[in-house]
C-alpha positions as CSV (number, residue, x, y, z in Angstrom):
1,X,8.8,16.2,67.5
2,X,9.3,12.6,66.4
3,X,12.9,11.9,68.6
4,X,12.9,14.9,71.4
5,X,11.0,17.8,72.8
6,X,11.0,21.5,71.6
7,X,12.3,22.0,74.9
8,X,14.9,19.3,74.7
9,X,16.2,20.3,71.3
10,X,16.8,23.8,72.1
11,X,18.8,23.0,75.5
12,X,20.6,21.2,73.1
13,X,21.2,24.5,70.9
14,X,21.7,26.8,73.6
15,X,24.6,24.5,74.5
16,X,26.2,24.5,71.0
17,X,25.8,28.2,70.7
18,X,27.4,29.1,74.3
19,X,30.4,26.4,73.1
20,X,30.7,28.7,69.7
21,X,29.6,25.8,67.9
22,X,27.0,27.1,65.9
23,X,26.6,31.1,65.7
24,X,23.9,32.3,67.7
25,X,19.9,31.7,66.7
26,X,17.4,33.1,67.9
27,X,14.8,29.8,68.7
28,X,11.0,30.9,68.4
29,X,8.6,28.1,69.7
30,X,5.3,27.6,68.6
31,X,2.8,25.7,70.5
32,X,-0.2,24.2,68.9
33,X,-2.0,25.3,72.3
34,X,-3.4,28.7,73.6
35,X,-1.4,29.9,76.4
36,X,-4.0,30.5,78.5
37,X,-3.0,30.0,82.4
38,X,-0.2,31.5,84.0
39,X,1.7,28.2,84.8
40,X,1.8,27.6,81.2
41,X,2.7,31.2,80.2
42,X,5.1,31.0,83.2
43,X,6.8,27.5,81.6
44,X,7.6,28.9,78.4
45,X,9.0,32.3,79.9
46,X,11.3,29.6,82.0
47,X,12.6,27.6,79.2
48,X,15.3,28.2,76.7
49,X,13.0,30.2,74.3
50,X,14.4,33.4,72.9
51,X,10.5,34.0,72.4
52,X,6.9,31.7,71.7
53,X,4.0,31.9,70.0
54,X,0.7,30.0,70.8
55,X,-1.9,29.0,68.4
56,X,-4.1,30.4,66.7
57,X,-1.4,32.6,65.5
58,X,-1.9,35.7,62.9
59,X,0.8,37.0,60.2
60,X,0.5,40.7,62.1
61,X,2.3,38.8,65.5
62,X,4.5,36.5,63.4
63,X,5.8,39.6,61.5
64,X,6.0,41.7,65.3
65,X,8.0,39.1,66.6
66,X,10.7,38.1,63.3
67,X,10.8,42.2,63.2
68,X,11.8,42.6,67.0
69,X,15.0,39.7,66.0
70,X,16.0,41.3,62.9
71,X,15.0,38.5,61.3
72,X,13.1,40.2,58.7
């Protein structure tokens, strides 16, 4: 992202949505990289994330993971 993080943006979000600013949303990241080592598994799982998604990503997981937030 051109101005802030994923990470920044959604700390941002969480904010709003705990002040009733915005109604709650779930926030899926997607990282261009494989999360392949258990710091990087363990940072996303620490961040804001309602849920991520690393690349290469198929339309079976992106359809598990919009199902399991009633977003589809």
């Amino acid at each position: 992202m051109p101005v802030m993080s994923g990470i920044e943006a959604t700390k941002i979000l969480k904010e709003k949505i705990k002040n009733r600013e915005i109604p709650n949303t779930t926030i899926i990241a997607l990282s261009a990289k494989d999360i392949d080592s258990e710091e990087d598994e363990s940072f996303y799982k620490n961040s804001e994330f309602d849920f991520y998604l690393s690349k290469p990503i198929s339309r079976k997981n992106i359809e598990k993971v919009l199902t399991q937030y009633n977003i589809i």
